[in-house]
C-alpha distance (Angstrom), angle and dihedral (degrees) to the residues before:
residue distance angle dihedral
X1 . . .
X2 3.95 . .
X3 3.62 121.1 .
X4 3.76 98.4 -105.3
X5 3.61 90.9 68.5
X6 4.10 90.8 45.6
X7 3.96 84.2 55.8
X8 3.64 89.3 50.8
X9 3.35 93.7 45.2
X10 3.57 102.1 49.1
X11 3.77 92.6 44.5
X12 3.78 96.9 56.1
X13 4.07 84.4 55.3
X14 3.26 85.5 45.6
X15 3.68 90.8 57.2
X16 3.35 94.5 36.1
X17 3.92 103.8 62.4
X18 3.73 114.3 10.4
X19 3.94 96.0 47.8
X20 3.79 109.4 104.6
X21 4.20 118.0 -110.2
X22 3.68 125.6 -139.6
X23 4.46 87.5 -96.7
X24 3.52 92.0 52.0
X25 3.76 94.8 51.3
X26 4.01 92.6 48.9
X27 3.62 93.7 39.3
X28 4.05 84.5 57.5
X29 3.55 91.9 46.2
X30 3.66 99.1 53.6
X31 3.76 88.5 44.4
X32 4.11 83.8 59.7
X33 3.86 90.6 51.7
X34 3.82 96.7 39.1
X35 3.98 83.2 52.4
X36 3.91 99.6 40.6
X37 4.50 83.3 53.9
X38 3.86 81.5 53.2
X39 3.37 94.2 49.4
X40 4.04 99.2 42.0
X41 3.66 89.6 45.7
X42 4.22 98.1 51.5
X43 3.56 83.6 50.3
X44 3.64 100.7 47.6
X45 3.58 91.0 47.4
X46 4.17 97.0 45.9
X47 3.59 84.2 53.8
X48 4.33 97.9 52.6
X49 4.09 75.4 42.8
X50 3.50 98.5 61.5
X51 4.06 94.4 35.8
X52 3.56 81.3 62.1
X53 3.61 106.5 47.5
X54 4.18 88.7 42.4
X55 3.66 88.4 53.2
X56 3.82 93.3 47.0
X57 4.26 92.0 46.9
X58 3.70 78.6 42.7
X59 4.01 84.6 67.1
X60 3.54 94.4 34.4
X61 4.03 94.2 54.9
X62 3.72 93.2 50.0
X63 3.85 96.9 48.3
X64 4.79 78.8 51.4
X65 3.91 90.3 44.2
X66 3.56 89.2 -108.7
X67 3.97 126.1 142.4
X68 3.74 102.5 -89.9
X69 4.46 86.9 -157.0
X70 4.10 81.2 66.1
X71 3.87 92.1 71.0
X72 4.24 87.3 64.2
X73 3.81 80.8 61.8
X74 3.80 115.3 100.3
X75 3.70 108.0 -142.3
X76 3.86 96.1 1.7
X77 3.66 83.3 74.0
X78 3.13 101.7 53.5
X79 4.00 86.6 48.0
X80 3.66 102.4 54.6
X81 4.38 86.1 40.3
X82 3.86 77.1 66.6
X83 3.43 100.0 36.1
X84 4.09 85.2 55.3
X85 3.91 88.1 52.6
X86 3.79 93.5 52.0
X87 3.90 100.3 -108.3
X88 4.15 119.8 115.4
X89 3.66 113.9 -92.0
X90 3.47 98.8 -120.0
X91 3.19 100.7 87.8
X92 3.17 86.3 75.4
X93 3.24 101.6 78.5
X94 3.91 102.3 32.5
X95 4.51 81.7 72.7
X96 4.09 77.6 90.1
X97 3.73 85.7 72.0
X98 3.88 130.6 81.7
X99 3.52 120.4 -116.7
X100 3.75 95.8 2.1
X101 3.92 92.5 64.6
X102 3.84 79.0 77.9
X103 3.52 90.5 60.3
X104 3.84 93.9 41.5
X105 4.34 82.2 54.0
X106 3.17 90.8 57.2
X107 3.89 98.8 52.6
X108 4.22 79.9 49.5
X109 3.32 93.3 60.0
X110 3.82 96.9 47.4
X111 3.71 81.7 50.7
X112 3.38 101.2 47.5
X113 4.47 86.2 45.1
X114 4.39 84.4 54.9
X115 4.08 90.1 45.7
X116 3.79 90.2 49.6
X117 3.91 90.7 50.4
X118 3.83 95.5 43.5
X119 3.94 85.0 57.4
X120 4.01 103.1 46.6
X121 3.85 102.3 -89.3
X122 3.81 119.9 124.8
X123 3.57 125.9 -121.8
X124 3.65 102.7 -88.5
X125 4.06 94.8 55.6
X126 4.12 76.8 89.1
X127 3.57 86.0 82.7
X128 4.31 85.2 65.2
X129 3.44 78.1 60.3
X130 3.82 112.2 48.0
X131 4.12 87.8 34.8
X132 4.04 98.9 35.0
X133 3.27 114.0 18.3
X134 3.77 96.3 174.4
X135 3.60 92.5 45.4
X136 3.80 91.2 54.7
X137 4.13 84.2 51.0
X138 3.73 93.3 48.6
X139 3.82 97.8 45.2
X140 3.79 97.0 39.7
X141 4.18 84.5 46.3
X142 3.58 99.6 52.1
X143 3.72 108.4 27.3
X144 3.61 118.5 100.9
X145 4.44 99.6 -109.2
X146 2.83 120.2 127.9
X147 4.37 131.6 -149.6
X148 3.47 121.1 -82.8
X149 3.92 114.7 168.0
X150 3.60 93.4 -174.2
X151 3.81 93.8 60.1
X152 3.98 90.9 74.9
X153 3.55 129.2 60.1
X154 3.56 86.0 -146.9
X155 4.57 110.0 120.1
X156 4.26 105.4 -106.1
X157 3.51 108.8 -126.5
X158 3.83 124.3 -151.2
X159 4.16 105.7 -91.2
X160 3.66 119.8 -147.4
């Protein structure tokens, strides 16, 4: 046996079973489509998300005499929501990172506890925010309280 006819040889198996049929190429294709919907989808939906939570920090930072155009900011947000609650800002932006964006939840929530006092709600309405978050946002947005820094124990931090 020479090694022109192992060439030929292992091309026609080659050929044979690895080359792709008709099925396989439209079962690939509709894969693509069935991910690209996915895709398009998730990203129409994070974006009505985040309309709603900017328009509901919107609310929330005009009832704390806070900008309401800083709750369109990604990340500066997030920094003055903490800011309101009496925890530095940076945290904010360290929820990028693995392991300490548990840490930087955490400061959130004790945030999000201090904003709930300073507008009327009692201690446990935290657990709207750990469980629901955008149920917390809604109901502190659109309910009728009104800001109180004095209610909290939490330190008032200058507000841009």
């Amino acid at each position: 046996m020479n090694i022109l006819n192992i060439v030929a040889q292992s091309s026609e198996y080659y050929s044979t079973y690895n080359s792709y049929s008709e099925a396989e190429a439209l079962s690939g294709a509709a894969f693509l489509a069935v991910f690209m919907s996915f895709l398009v989808i998730g990203l129409i939906f994070g974006a009505l998300i985040y309309v709603f939570v900017s328009i509901c920090l919107m609310r929330i930072f005009a009832k704390a005499g806070v900008k309401p155009w800083i709750a369109w900011v990604p990340f500066y947000n997030n920094w003055k929501l903490l800011e309101l609650g009496g925890q530095p800002g940076f945290w904010a932006v360290l929820t990028i990172l693995p392991i300490v964006n548990i840490v930087s939840a955490v400061y959130l929530y004790i945030a999000m506890y201090h904003i709930g006092k300073k507008l009327g709600k009692d201690g446990s309405f935290v657990a709207w925010a750990i469980l629901l978050p955008y149920v917390w946002y809604a109901w502190l947005a659109f309910d009728k309280s009104t800001w109180n820094d004095a209610a909290s124990t939490a330190p008032s931090l200058h507000r841009a």
